[in-house]
C-alpha positions in Angstrom: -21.6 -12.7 -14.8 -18.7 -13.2 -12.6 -16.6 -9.4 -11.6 -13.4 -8.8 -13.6 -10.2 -9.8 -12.2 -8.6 -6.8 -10.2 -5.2 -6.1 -11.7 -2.6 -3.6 -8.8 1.0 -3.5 -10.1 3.5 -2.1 -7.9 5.3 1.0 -9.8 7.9 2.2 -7.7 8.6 4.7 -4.5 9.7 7.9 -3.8 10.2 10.5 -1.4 8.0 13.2 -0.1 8.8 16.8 0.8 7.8 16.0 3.9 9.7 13.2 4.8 7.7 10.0 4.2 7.2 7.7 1.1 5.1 7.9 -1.7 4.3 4.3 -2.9 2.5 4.5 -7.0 0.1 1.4 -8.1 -1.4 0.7 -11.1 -4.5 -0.4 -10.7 -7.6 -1.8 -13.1 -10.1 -4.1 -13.7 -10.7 -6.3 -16.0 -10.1 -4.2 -19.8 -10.6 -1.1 -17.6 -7.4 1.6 -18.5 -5.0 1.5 -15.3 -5.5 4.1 -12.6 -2.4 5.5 -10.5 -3.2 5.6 -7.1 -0.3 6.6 -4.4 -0.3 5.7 -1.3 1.4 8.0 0.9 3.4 6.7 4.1 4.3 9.6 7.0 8.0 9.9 8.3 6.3 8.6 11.5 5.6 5.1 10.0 9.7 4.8 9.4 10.4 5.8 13.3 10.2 4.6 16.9 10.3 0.7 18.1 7.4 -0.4 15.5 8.9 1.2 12.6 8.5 -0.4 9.2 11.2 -0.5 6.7 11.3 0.8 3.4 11.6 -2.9 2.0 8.6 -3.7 3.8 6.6 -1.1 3.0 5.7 -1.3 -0.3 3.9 -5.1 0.5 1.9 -3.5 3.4 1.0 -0.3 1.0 -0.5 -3.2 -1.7 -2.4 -5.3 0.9 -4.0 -1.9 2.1 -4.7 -0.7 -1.4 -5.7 -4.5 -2.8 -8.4 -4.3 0.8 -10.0 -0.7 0.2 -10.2 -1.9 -3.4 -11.9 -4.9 -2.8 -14.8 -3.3 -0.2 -15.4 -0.5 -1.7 -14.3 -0.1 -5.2 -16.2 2.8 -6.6 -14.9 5.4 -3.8 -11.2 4.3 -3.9 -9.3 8.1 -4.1 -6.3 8.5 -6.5 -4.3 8.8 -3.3 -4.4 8.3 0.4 -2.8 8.0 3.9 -1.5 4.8 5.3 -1.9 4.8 8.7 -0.5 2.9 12.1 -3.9 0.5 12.0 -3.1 -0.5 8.2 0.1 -1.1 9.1 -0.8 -3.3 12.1 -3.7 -5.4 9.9 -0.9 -6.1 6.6 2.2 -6.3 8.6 4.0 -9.7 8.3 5.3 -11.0 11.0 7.9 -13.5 11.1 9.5 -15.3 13.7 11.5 -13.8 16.7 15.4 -15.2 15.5 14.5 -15.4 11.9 16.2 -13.1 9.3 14.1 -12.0 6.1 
């Protein structure tokens, strides 16, 4: 029997008290009911010579969600912490020149 297709929707963003982002995914599998799970982006992330940007964000915030999903999906919290390494393994990167 082959695993049920993995389902994360990308609900929106919003701001934390403390500065950062909070980014809210709808996630399930297969006929499961959808689980909100936020994952929460410091102030720090949005700072400095690496920063991200908000546009950016979100896509990083899925591919980290989509990866901790996928290796261990019973132990996936309802929320979490992205951090600098996440960032650095779902980051695109485009061209030096090139406008997104």
């Amino acid at each position: 029997m082959s695993d049920p297709k993995l389902i994360v929707r990308y609900l929106g963003q919003r701001g934390l008290e403390n500065g950062g982002r909070g980014f809210d995914f709808s996630c399930s599998a297969g006929s499961e009911t959808p689980t909100v799970i936020t994952v929460e982006a410091s102030v720090t992330l949005f700072q400095g010579p690496d920063r991200i940007a908000i546009q950016e964000a979100a896509g990083i915030c899925y591919e980290t969600l989509k990866c901790r999903i996928l290796l261990a999906p019973a132990s996936t919290p309802d929320r979490f912490d992205l951090t600098a390494a996440d960032v650095a393994q779902h980051r695109k990167i485009t061209k030096p020149g090139s406008r997104q």
